[in-house]
C-alpha positions in Angstrom: -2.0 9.5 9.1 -4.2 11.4 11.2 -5.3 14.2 8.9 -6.0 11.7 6.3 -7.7 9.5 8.5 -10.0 12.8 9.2 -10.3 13.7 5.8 -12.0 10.4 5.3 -14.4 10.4 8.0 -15.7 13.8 6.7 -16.0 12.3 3.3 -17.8 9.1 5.3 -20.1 11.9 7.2 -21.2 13.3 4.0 -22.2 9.9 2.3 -24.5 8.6 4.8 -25.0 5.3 3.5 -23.2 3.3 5.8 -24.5 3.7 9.8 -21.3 2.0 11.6 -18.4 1.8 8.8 -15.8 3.4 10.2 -14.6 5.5 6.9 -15.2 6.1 3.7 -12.4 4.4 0.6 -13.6 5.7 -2.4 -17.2 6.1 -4.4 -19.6 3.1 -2.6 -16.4 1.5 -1.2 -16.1 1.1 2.7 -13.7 0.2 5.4 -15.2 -1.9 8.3 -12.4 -2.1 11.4 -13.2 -5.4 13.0 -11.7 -7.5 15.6 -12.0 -11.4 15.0 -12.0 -12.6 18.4 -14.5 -14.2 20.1 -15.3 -11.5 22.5 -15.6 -8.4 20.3 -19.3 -7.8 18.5 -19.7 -7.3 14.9 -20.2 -3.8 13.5 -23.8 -3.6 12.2 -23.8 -1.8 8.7 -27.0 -0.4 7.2 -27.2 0.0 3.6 -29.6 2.3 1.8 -30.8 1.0 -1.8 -29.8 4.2 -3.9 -33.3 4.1 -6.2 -36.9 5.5 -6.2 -38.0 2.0 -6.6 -39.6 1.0 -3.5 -39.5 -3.1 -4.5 -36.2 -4.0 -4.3 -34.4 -6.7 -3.4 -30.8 -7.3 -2.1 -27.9 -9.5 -2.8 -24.6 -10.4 -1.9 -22.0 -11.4 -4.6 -24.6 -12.0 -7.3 -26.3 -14.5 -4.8 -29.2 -14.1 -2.7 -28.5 -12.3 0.8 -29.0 -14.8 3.7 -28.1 -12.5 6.4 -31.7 -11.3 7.1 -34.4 -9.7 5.0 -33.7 -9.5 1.4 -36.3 -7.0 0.7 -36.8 -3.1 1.4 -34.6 0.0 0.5 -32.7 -1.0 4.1 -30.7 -3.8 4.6 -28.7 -3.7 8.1 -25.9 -6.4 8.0 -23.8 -7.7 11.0 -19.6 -7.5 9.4 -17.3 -9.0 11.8 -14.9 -11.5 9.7 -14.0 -11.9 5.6 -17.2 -14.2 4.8 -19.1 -10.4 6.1 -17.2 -8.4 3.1 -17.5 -8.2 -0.1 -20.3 -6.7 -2.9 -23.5 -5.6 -1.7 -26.1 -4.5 -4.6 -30.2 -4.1 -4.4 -31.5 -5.0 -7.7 -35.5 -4.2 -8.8 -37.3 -6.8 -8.1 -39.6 -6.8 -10.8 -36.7 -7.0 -13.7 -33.5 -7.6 -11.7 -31.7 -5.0 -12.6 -29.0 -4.1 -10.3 -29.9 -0.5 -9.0 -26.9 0.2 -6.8 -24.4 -1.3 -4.8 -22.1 -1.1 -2.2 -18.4 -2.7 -1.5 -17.4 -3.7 2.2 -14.1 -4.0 2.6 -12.7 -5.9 6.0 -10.0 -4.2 7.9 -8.8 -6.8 10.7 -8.1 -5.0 14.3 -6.0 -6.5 16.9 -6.7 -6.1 20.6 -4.6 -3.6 20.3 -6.6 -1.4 18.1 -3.5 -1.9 15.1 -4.2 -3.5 11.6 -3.1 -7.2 11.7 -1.4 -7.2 8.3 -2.2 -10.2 6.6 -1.6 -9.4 2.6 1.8 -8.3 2.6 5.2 -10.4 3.7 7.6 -8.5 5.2 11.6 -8.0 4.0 13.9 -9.4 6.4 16.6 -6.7 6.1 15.1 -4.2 7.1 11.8 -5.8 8.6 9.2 -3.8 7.0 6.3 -4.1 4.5 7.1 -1.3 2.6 10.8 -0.3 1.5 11.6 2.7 -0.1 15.4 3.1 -1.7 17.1 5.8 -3.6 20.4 5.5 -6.0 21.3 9.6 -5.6 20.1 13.0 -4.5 18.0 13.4 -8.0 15.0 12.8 -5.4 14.0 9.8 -7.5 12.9 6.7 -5.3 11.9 3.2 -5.7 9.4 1.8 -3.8 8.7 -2.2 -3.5 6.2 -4.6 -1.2 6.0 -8.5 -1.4 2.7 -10.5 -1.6 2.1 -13.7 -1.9 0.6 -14.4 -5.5 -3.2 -13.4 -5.5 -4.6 -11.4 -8.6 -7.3 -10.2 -7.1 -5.6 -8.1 -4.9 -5.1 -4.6 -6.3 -2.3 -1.5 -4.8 -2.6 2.2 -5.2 0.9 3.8 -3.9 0.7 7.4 -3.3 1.5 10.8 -1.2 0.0 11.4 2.4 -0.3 15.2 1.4 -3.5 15.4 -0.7 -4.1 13.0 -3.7 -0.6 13.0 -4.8 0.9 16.2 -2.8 4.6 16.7 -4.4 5.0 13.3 -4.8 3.9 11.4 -8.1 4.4 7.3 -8.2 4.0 5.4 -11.3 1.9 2.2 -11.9 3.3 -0.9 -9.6 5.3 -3.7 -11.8 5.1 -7.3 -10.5 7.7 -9.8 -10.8 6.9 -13.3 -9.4 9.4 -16.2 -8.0 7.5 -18.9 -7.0 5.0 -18.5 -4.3 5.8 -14.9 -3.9 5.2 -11.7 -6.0 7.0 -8.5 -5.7 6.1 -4.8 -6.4 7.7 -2.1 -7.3 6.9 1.7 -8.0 9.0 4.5 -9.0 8.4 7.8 -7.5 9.7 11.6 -8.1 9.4 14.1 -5.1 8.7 17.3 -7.6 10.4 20.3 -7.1 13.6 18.4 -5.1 16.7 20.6 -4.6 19.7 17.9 -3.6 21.8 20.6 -2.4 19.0 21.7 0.7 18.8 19.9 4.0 15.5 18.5 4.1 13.4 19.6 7.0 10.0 17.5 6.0 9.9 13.8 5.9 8.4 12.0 2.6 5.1 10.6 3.6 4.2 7.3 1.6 0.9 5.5 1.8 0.4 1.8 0.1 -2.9 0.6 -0.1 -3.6 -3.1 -0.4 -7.0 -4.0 -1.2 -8.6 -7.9 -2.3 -12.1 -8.8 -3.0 -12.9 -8.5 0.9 -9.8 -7.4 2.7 -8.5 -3.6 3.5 -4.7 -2.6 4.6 -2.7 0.4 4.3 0.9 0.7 5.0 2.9 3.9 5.3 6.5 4.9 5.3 8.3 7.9 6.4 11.7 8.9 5.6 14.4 11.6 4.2 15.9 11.2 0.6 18.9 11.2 2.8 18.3 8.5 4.9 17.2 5.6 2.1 20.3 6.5 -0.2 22.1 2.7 -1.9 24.6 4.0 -4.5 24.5 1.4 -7.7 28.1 -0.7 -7.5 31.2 1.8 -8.9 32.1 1.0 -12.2 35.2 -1.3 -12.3 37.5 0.4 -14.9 41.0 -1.8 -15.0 42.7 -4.8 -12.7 46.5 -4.7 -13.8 48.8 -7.5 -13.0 50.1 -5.8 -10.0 47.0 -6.1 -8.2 46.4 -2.5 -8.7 42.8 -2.2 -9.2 41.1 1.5 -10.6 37.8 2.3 -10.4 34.9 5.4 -11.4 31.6 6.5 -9.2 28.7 5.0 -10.5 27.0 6.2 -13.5 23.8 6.8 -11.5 25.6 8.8 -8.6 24.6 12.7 -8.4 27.6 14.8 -9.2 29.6 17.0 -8.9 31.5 13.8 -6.8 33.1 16.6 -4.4 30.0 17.3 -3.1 28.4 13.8 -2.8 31.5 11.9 -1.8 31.5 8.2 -1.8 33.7 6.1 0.1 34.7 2.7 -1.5 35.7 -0.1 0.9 37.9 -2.8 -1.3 38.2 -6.7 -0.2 41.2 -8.4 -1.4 40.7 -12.2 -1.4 44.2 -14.2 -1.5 43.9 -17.3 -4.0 46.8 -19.3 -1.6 46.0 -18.7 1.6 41.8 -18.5 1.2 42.3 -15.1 3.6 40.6 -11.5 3.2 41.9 -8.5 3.4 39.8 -5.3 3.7 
C-alpha cells in the first residue's frame, strides 16, 4: 500500500488545509491516525475557512463548535477519539450560510502503529475481513466483507493500481441476517488470459467509512490461489449405486486442461458408516 499511501500524501501536500492530518481521502475529506490511549496526544488539525469573507464563524455538525474559538478564517482543533471527527463547516456570520467545510474522518492506531479494525467482523474460515473467491479461470471474482448493520457506513471496493488499474468491481450488494450484514462485489481483472501463469498478485483495497470512522482493508492474491468450483452437476443415481456425474456448468473448459477431481462419500443407510 505504500505507493498509494504516497500518492495520497502528495495529494494532502497540495491541499494545504489541514496542518497535522495525516492524508488526504478525497475532496475536503481527511484521515486523522490517532491512538486512544491515555498516553498518546491528540493530533492538532487547523482548518482554513475557504471564503473572502473575513466574519465567519465555525461549527461542528450543524451545532456550534465548543472546542475553542468559533470565530476567524482559522479554527485549530485537537482530534484524538470519534466525538473529535465528523463535519466541520464555517458559515458567514452575517447570513449563515455555510461557506465551506471540511470532513474528519478517525482512523484508530494501535501501539503498534496498525489500524484497530473496528467496522468490519471477520469470517472464521479463513480469518480475514476481506475474502475474495473465484468459480473458474474466466478471471471473474467475488469479493464479500461482514458488518454489523449500520447505514451510515459507506464501502468503495477497488484496484491498488491507479483508480481502478485492470481491475473493475461493481456496486456492493447487502444481505442482512439478523445483527449482521454482508457485502458482496463482483470484480473482472480485464484483459485475463487463463491459460498464462500469473506472475503479479491482484491487489484489492476496501474502504469502510461511517460518519466519523476511517478503515481500509486490502487483499492480495493469484486467480489461482482463491479458485471454489460450484458443486458438479449430479446427472443419474441408478439402483446399483452407480452414481454419474458432469463438471459444473460454471467450470472453465476445455475440462482437459482444468481438471477437477471429485471426491464421492457413500453413506450406508444400515450400518450409519461412510465411506470415501
Amino acid at each position: 500500500m505504500s505507493h498509494l499511501l504516497c500518492a495520497l500524501l502528495s495529494l494532502f501536500s497540495l491541499a494545504a488545509l489541514l496542518e497535522s492530518a495525516q492524508w488526504k481521502l478525497q475532496e475536503n475529506v481527511f484521515v486523522i491516525d490517532s491512538r486512544w490511549d491515555a498516553e498518546a496526544p491528540a493530533t492538532t488539525v487547523e482548518l482554513s475557512c475557504d471564503s473572502p469573507e473575513e466574519a465567519v464563524l465555525w461549527r461542528k455538525d450543524s451545532s456550534p463548535f465548543q472546542g475553542g474559538t468559533q470565530r476567524g478564517k482559522t479554527l485549530r482543533v485537537a482530534v484524538k477519539e470519534l466525538p473529535d471527527g465528523g463535519n466541520y463547516s464555517c458559515v458567514s456570520e452575517e447570513s449563515l450560510r455555510v461557506l465551506s467545510s471540511s470532513l474528519l474522518l478517525i482512523a484508530r492506531i494501535g501501539p503498534g502503529g496498525s489500524v484497530l479494525r473496528d467496522i468490519l467482523k471477520t469470517f472464521q474460515e479463513p480469518r480475514t475481513f476481506l475474502k475474495c473467491e473465484a468459480k473458474n479461470y474466466s478471471g471473474i471474482f467475488t469479493c464479500s466483507w461482514m458488518t454489523e448493520n449500520n447505514p451510515n457506513v459507506k464501502f468503495t471496493i477497488r484496484s491498488l493500481e491507479g483508480p481502478q488499474g485492470d481491475v473493475s468491481c461493481s456496486s456492493p450488494l447487502a444481505v442482512t441476517e439478523g445483527a449482521l450484514t454482508t457485502y458482496t462485489a463482483q470484480c473482472h481483472k480485464e484483459n485475463f488470459c487463463p491459460f498464462a501463469e500469473e506472475h503479479q498478485p491482484i491487489d484489492i483495497l476496501l474502504e469502510a467509512i461511517d460518519e466519523v470512522l476511517y478503515e481500509n482493508y486490502t487483499a492480495s492474491f493469484f486467480i489461482r490461489d482463491i479458485i471454489k468450483p460450484d458443486p458438479p452437476q449430479c446427472q443419474h443415481v441408478a439402483t446399483n449405486g452407480t452414481v454419474t456425474w458432469t463438471y459444473p456448468r460454471t467450470w472453465s473448459t476445455p475440462n482437459s486442461y482444468f481438471p477437477l477431481t471429485f471426491k464421492v462419500k457413500v453413506k450406508s443407510t444400515r450400518r450409519h458408516r461412510y465411506q470415501v
